[in-house]
N, C-alpha and C positions, 0 to 999 in steps of 0.2 A: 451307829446304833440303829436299833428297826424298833415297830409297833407292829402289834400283831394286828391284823385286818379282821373284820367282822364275818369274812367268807373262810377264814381258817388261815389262809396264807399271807406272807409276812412282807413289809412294805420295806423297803430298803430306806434308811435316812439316813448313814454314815457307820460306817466301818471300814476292815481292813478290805484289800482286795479279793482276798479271799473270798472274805465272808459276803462279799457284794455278787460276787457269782455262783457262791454256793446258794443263795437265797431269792434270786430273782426270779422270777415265774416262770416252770421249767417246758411252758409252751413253747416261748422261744427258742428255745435249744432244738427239741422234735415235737414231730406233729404226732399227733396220735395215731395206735394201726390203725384205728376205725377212720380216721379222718382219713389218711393215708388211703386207704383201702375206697374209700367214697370217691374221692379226689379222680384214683386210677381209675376207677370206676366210670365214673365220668367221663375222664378220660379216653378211655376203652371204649366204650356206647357211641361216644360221638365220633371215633375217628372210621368204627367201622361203621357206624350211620352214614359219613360222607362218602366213605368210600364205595359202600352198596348205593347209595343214590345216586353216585357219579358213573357207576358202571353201569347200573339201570339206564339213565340217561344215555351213555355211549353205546348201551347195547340198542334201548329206542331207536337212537339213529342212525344206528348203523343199519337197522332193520329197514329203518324207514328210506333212509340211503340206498340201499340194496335194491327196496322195491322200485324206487322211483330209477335207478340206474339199468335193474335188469328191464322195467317196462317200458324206457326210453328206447337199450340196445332192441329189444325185439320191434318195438314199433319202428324205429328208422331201420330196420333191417328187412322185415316186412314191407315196409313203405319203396324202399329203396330197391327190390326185387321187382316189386311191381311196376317201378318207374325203369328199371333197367329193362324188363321185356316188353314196357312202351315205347321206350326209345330203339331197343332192337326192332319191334315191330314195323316201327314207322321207317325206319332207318330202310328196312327191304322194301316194303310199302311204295316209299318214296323212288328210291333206287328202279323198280318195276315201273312205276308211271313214267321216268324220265325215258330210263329206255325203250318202252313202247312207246313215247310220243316223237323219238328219234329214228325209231323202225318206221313210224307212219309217216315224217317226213321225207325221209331217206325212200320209200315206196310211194310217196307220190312225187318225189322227182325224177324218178324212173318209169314211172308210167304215164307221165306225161312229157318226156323225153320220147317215151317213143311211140306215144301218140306222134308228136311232133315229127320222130323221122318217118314214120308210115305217110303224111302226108310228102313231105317230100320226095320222098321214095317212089309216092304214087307219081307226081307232079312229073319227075322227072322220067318213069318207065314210059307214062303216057306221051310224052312231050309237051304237056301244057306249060302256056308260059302265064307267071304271077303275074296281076291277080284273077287272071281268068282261069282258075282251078274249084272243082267242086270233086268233092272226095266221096265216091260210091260206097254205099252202106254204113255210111256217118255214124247211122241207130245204134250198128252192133260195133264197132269200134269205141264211141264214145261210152256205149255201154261198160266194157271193158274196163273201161279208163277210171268210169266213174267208183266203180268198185275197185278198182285196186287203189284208187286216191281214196275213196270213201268220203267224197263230194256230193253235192247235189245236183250240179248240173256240167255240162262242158260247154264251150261255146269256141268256134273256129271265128274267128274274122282275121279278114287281109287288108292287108296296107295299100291302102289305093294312093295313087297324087295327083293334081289335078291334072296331070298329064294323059293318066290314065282314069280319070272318073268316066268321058263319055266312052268311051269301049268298054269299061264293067259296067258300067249301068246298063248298056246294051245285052250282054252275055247276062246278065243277072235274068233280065226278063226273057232268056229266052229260058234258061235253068228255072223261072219260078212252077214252073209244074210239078218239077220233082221232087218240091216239100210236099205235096201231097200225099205223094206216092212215099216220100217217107216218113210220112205222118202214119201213114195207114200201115206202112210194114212193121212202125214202133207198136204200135198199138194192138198188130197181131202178133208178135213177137212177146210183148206184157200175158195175153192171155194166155198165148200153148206154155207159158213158163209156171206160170198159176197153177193151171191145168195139172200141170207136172209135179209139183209143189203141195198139192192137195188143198188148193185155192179156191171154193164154190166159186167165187165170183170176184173179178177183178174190178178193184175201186173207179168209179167215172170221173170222168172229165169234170172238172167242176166249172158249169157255167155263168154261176151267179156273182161271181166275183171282177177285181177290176183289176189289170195287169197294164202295169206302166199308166196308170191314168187312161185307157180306153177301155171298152166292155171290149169283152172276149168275144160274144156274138155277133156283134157289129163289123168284126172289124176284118172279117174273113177273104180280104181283098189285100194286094201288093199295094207297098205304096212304092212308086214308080223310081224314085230317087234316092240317094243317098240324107238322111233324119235324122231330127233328134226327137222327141217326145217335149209336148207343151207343159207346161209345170202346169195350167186351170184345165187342163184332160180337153181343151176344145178341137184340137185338131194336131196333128204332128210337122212338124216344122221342119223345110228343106233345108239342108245346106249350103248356102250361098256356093255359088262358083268362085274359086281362088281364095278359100280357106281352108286347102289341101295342108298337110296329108291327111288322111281321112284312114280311120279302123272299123269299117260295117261290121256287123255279125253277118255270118252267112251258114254257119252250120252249128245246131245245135242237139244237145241228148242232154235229157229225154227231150224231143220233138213235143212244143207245144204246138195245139191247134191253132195258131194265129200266126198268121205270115205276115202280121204290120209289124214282128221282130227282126226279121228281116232286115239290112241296110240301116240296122241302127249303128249311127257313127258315136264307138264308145271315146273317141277322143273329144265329145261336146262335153261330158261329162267332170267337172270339177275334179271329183274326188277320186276317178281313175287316172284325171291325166299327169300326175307328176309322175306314177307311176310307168306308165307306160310311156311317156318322151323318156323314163331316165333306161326303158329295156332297150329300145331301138339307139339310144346312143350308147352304149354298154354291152350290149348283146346279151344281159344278164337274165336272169329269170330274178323278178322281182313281187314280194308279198307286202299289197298295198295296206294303208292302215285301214284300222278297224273302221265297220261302217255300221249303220241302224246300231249304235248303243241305245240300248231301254233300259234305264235305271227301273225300278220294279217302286219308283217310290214317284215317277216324272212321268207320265202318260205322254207330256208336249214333247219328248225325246225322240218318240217313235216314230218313223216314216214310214206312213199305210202303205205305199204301192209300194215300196223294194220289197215290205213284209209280205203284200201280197201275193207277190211274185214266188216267193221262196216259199211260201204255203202252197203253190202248185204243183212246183219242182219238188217238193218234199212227197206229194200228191198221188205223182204219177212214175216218181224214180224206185230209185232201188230201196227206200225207205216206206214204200205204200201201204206197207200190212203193216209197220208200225207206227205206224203215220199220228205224231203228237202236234199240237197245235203249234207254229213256230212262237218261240215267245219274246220274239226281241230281243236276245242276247248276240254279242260282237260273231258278227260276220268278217273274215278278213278277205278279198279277194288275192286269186293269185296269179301272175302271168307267168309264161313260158313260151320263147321267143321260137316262131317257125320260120327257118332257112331255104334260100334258093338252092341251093348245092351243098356239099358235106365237106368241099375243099377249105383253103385258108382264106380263101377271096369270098367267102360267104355273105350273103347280107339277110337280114331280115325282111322276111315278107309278110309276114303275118305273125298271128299269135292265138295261145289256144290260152285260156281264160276257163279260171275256175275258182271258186270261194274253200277257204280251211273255214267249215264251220266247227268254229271249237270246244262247243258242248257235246257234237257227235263223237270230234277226235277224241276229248277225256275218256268218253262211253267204253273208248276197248280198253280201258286200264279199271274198271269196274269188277267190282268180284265182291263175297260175302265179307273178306277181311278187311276192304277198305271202308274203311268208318269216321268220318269226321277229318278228310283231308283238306284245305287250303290249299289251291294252285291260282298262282298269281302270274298274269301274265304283263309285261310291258314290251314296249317298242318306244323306239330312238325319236318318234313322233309324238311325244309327251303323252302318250295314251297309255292307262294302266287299268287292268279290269279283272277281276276275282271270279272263280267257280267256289267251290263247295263238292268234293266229291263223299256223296255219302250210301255206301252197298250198291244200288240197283239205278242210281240215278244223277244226274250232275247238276247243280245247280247254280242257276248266276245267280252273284251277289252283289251285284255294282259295278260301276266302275269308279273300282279305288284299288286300292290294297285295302283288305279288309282281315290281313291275318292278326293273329294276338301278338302283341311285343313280346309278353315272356317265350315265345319263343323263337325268337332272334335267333338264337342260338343254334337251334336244329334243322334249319334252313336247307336245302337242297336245291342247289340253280345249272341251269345250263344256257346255254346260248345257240342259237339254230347254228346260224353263220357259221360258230367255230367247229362247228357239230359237225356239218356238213364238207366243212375242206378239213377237220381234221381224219376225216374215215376216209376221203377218198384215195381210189385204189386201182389198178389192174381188176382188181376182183369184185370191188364196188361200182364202179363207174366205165358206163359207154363209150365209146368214143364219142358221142354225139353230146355228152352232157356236157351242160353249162352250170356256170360260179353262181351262185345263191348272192346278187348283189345285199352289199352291208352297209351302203353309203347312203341309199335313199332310206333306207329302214330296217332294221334289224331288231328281233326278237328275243326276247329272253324268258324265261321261265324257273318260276320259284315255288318250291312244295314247302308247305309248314304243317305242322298237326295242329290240332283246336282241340280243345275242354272235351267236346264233345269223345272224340279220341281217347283222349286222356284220362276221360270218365268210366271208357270200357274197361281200364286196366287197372286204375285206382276204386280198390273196394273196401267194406268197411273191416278186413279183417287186420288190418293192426290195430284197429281201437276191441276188436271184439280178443284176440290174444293177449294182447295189453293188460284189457280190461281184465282177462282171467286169471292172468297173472296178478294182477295187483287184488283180486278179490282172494285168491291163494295168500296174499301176503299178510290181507286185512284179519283172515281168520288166523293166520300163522299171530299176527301181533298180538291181536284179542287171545288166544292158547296161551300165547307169555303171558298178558298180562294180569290174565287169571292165574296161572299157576305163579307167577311173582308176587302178588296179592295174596296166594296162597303159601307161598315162603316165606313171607315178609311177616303174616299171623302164626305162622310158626317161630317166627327166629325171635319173633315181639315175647312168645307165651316162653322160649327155651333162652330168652337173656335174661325175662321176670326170673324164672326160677333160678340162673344161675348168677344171678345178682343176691336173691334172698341167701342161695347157697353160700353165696362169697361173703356175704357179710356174716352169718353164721358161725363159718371158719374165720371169719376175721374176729370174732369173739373169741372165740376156742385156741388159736394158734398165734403164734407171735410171728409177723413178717416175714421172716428168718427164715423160720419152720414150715410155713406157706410155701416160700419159691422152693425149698428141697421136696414140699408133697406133690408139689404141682411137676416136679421133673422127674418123680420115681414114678406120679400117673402116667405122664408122656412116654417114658421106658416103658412100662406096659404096655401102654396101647401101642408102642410102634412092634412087639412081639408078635402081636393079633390083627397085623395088619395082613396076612394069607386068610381072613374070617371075612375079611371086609374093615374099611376103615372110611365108614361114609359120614360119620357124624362131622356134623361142623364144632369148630376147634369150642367156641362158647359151651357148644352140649357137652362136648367130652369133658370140661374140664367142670361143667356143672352135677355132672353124673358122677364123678369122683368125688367133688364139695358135698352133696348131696350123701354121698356113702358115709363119711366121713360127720356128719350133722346129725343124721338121723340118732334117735332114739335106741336104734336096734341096727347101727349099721356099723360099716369093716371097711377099714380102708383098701387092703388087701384081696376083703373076702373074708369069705365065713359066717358071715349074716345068713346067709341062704340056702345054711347047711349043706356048703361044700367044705372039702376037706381044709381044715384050719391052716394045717402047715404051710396050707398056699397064701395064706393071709400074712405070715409074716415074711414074704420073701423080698428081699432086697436088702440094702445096708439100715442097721440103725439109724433111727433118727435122733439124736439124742447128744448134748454137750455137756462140759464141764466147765463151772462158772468160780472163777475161784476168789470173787469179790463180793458177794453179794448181802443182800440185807432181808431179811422173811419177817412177813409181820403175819401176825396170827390178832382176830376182833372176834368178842363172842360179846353177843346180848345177854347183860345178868338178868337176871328173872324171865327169858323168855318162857322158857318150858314151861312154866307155871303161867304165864299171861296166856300164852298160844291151845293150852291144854280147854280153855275156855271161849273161844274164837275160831271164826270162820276163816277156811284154808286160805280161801282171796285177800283176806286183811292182811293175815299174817305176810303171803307174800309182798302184798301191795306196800306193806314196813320194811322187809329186808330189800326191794330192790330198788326203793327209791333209797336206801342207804348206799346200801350193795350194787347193785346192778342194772340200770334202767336199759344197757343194751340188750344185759342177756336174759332172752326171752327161751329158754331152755330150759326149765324146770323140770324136777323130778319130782315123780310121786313121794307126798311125805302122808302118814297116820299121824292123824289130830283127833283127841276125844272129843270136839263137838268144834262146830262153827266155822267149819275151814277157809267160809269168804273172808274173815276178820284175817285170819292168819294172813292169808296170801296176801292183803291190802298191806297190812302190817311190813312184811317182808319186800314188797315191791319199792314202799316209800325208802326204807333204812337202806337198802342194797342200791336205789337209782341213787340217793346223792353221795354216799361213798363212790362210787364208780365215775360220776360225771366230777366229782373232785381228784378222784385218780388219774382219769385222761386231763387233766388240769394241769397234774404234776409229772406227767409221765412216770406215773410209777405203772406198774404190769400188774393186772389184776389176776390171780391162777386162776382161782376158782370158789366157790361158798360150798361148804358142808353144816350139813341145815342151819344154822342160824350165825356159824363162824363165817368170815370174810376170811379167804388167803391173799396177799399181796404178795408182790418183791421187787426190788429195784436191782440195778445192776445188771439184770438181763430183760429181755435178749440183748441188749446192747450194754456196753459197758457204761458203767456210769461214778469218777474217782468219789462221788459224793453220794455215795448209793445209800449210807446211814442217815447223814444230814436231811436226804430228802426223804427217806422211811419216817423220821421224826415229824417233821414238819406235814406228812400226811397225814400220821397215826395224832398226831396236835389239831388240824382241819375238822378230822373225824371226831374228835370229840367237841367241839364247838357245833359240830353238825349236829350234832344225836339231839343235843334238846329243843332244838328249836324245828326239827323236824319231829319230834314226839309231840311237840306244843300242836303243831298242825292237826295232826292225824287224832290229838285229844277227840272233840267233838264228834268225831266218825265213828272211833271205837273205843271211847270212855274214858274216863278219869283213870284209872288204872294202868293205861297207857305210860303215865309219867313216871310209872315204877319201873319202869326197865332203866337198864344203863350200860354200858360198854366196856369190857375190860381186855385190856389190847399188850401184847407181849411180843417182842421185838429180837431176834439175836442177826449177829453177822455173821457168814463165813463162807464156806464151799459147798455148792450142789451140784448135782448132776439134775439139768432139765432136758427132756424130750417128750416126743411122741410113743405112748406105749400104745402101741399098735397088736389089732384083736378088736373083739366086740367091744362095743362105746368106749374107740377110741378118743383120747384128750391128752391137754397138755401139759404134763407132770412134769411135779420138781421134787427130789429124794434129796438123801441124804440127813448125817449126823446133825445138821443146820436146822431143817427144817424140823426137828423131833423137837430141838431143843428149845424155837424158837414158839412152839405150841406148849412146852412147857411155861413159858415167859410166860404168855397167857392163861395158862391155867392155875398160874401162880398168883398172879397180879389181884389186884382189888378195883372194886368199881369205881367207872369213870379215872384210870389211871394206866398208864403206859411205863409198862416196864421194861426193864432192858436188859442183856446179859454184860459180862466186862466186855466182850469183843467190840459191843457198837458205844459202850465208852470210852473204849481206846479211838475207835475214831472220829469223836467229836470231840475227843480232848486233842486230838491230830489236826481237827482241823479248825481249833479254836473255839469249839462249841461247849467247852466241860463246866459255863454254869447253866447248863439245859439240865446240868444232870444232880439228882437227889438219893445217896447212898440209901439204901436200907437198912434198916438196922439187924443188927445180925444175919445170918446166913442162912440164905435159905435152900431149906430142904427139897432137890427135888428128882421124881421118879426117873429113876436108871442115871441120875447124874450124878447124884450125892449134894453135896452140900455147895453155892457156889453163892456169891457175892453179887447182887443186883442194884438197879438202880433204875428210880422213877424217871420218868423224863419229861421235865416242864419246858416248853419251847416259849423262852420270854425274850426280851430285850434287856433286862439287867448288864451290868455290867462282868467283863469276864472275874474280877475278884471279887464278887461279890455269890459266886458260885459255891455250892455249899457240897462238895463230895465229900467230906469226913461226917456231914450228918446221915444221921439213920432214920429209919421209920418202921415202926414194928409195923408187918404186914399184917397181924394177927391170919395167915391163911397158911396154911404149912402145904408143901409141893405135893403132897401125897392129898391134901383134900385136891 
């Protein structure tokens, strides 16, 4: 058994199975279009919200990606140009130092090779015997020398022993005149060369300085013996007898004015003699270690007299017109062993004595390209000492190695020694030359580049290309993301509307009949795709909804006064329903209630009955008051409607003040009568206590209306009649008859035809039903058999279809 519920619909307490399914709230079964429709709605909004957010973002970064990858490649690519033709540059740079500093020792041990055979040469045409040899015109020979070594000074001395010190100490004095004599030819040979040269005036003698610890003016006298120099400048100190062998100087270029140089014995000296015991037992030519280092940061490093020495030499030589203060940087000296004879039984006699000053040598490997080189120089004597070659000038930097570690790597080394015995040749070397010894000391040399360098080549143009690319990208992102902003407020404004569209059609069309419009639009529009087919899918399909909704619009076409027959093209839309149930509701007394009332009331009653979704009204003529009317009409139409998607019954449509319903389509439904009942039974439970409301708003009068509601079953044909204001129509012999039900009926009562009490006595429902009494009359039908339909919970025998009820209404009123 059931109780009828206070909202219209019926509460299951016990029955057959049937009847427990035919009665239970037919939400459960389906959802409503409208819910439906919201739901996909939904649906729809969010998946293409994520998916344009996700591709926003993907495109962001891809943007952003791009930028940050194209202004990486061009900056290391720029970067990497510029480091590639630094490291080429240095690469020759360096390559050219080495080789020039290989050409200048390879040219000065050829020219002081043959210095060295010139004196033997001489020694032996003359017949003089070692060490009583003096070599005629020393000036211009050692001149020679001095230039093609590119030294500052030369110096001859011979190996005396004490065998023979008293015979050269004798021959020394009787030769000491002839330093004058070539004092004075040096010193006229300096000026006609000036002269030549375009020279005003040839630099002087400098007298105010001190050479080896004596004044230069003092000292213009022999000292008679073979000396050394007193380290406190008091006086010069003989050489013992029997502390042989003994190396005087005896000839020097350039000729200073001081003959106390003379019989200076360079084997008293510390720091020449390993070098020179290791020529004479070797025969080698050997380059002593470095001497006067002046760190530039140690003043106590500097030893005044060698420097003063070398400030005169610089003075008076080949160096005069460019004559730079000496600054204390490594002096290396160098020997070269002079021979009795040119055979295999040769010995040394002597030796000619010169210094590599190595800031000169860098000098010839100078040029505007070289900028910011590092040449490091070491020897096997634990001495290491750094230049600086930078354009026009060399500079010392210590003694250290003072290059940058990062560049370890770019490194450029040579070795003398190897240098030296790996060139030589028939074509490089004399018969007279000698091995470059490599046991007492040996050289080496290492070129690196410095910042300074590195700074010519690295400029700011990959952060300035870079930078203009990524300012091209910055505007490029802002242009998306304004015109993204500017899409995103269009597709916001074209999914309002075709949301409002969608729900419209979702009032107007059943499901069903949506997806066949929605796919005869897409056939279209894919026709029109040689026009252009730029709309996004939302617009297209809201520009169709929109057609389709309007007031004055065509789904096809034809609103716009184009030719009709285009509006109906495509297949019908349109089914055949062969179960179904049509309810027809008319308000008694409206005409008379509404004839007095504002259009808004009346509506505001029909579609809080009727219609709360549909918001589509047509114009109606009211003699006065139309806000009553509309109010009226809005209430009665919203809670019939919000009780129809309750039951899933399908609302057609209202004709002024009628409600259409029907069950059974668009979907089938075997209970399509039982649930027509049970709505057309809600609806009248609804009417008065929805009139009771709306009393106080539009009067006592209000309570005179009432509902008479007419019901048949059978076969229709529904579709889309498509043309102007298109809707969704249902025809047929069904729907005439089931308007007559209605038109027959009496107030506040639900009539019915035999068809839909065939089917509630089918399915158990036959004491819902209350025979009429006699027959009633009705238009185009003639005469047919009806009956009331009370939806109770009685029991089935207790159901009364042999009773009648005179309708007093006959079919034709």
């Amino acid at each position: 058994m059931k109780q009828a519920r206070n909202d219209g619909t019926d509460e299951v307490t016990g029955n057959s199975e049937d009847d427990v399914m035919a009665e239970q709230p037919f939400e459960l079964h389906n959802r409503s279009s409208h819910s439906r429709h919201h739901e996909k709605q939904k649906l729809l909004d969010s998946n293409v919200n994520r998916r344009t957010r996700t591709m926003r973002v993907v495109a962001f970064g891809v943007l952003i990606l791009s930028a940050a990858a194209v202004c990486s490649i061009v900056y290391h690519y720029i970067r990497s140009s510029e480091k590639q033709h630094f490291e080429e540059t240095f690469d020759s740079q360096a390559a050219r130092i080495l080789e020039l500093f290989h050409q200048s020792v390879d040219a000065r041990l050829q020219a002081i090779d043959s210095l060295s055979t010139a004196i033997t040469t001489f020694a032996a045409a003359s017949g003089s015997t070692f060490p009583n040899v003096t070599i005629p015109s020393f000036e211009m020979l050692g001149c020679n020398s001095r230039i093609l070594t590119g030294s500052v000074y030369i110096m001859f001395a011979l190996l005396v022993t004490d065998q023979d010190r008293a015979g050269w100490e004798a021959y020394a004095e009787q030769k000491q005149g002839q330093f004058f004599e070539t004092s004075s030819l040096d010193i006229a040979q300096r000026q006609r060369q000036d002269v030549s040269l375009g020279h005003n005036k040839t630099p002087a003698i400098p007298t105010d300085i001190n050479i080896d610890n004596y004044d230069i003016t003092s000292q213009f006298q022999f000292v008679p013996s073979i000396h050394r120099t007193n380290p406190d400048g008091t006086e010069n100190l003989l050489e013992p007898q029997g502390t042989g062998p003994y190396l005087p100087i005896w000839q020097v270029s350039p000729v200073l004015p001081s003959p106390g140089i003379l019989k200076l014995n360079m084997l008293a000296y510390t720091f020449l003699k390993g070098s020179l015991e290791t020529l004479l037992a070797t025969q080698h030519a050997v380059i002593e270690e470095a001497s006067e280092l002046k760190d530039p940061n140690k003043q106590s490093d500097f030893n005044e007299g060698t420097a003063e020495s070398v400030e005169v030499f610089l003075g008076i030589g080949q160096f005069r017109h460019d004559k730079e203060e000496y600054r204390g940087d490594p002096i290396s000296p160098f020997h070269y062993p002079v021979f009795d004879n040119f055979g295999e039984d040769r010995k040394v006699v002597g030796v000619v004595a010169t210094v590599i000053y190595w800031r000169l040598h860098f000098s010839t490997a100078l040029s505007d390209e070289v900028k910011g080189i590092t040449c490091v120089i070491e020897n096997t004597l634990n001495q290491t000492f750094s230049f600086e070659l930078a354009q026009n000038d060399v500079v010392y930097v210590g003694k250290r190695d003072t290059h940058e570690s990062k560049y370890d790597g770019m490194v450029f080394e040579a070795d003398i020694a190897d240098y030296i015995n790996a060139t030589k040749s028939a074509a490089t070397r004399s018969y007279t030359s000698v091995e470059l010894d490599r046991a007492f000391s040996n050289y080496k040399i290492r070129v690196y580049p410095t910042s300074d360098m590195e700074d010519e080549f690295l400029t700011y143009n990959p952060i300035l290309f870079s930078g203009a690319i990524l300012i091209v990208f910055i505007f490029t992102s802002a242009v998306f993301i304004i015109y993204d902003c500017m899409v995103e407020r269009r597709q916001r404004v074209v999914v309002d509307k075709a949301v409002k569209s969608g729900a419209v059609v979702s009032s107007l069309f059943p499901e069903s009949v949506q997806a066949r419009l929605y796919q005869e639009h897409d056939a279209q529009n894919q026709t029109k795709s040689q026009q252009g087919k730029t709309n996004l899918f939302t617009k297209a399909k809201f520009d169709g909804f929109h057609t389709m909704s309007k007031a004055n619009s065509d789904v096809g076409g034809g609103g716009d006064g184009r030719d009709s027959s285009k509006a109906l093209k495509g297949a019908p839309i349109a089914d055949k329903f062969e179960n179904t149930s049509i309810l027809f509701a008319d308000l008694v007394g409206f005409i008379q209630w509404s004839s007095s009332r504002k259009a808004e009331d009346v509506f505001h009653l029909l579609e809080q009955m009727y219609g709360a979704f549909d918001r589509l009204v047509y114009p109606m003529e009211f003699i006065a008051k139309a806000e009553d009317v509309f109010h009226l009409l809005e209430q009665v139409y919203g809670a019939f409607d919000r009780l129809a998607r309750d039951m899933n019954v399908f609302k057609v449509e209202t004709i002024g003040d009628c409600y259409l319903a029907a069950t059974g389509l668009p979907n089938p439904q075997p209970k399509h009568a039982v649930i027509m009942c049970q709505f057309a039974s809600g609806c009248l439970k609804l009417i008065e206590p929805t009139l009771r409301n709306l009393m106080d708003d539009l009067g006592p009068e209000t309570m005179d209306l009432g509902l008479r509601v007419g019901i048949h079953s059978g076969e229709v044909t529904a579709g889309v009649l498509r043309g102007e204001k298109s809707r969704f129509q249902v025809f047929g012999d069904t729907v005439n008859t089931a308007s007559r039900m209605e038109s027959s009926s009496v107030r506040n009562r639900i009539q019915c035809s035999q068809s839909v009490a065939d089917e509630l006595i089918l399915l158990h429902h036959a004491h819902w039903l209350e025979a009429r009494k006699g027959m009633v009359s009705l238009k185009g039908k003639g005469e047919m058999q009806t009956y009331f339909v009370n939806v109770h919970d009685n029991a089935p025998s207790s159901h009364r279809t042999d009773e009648t009820v005179d309708s007093g209404v006959s079919a034709e009123e």
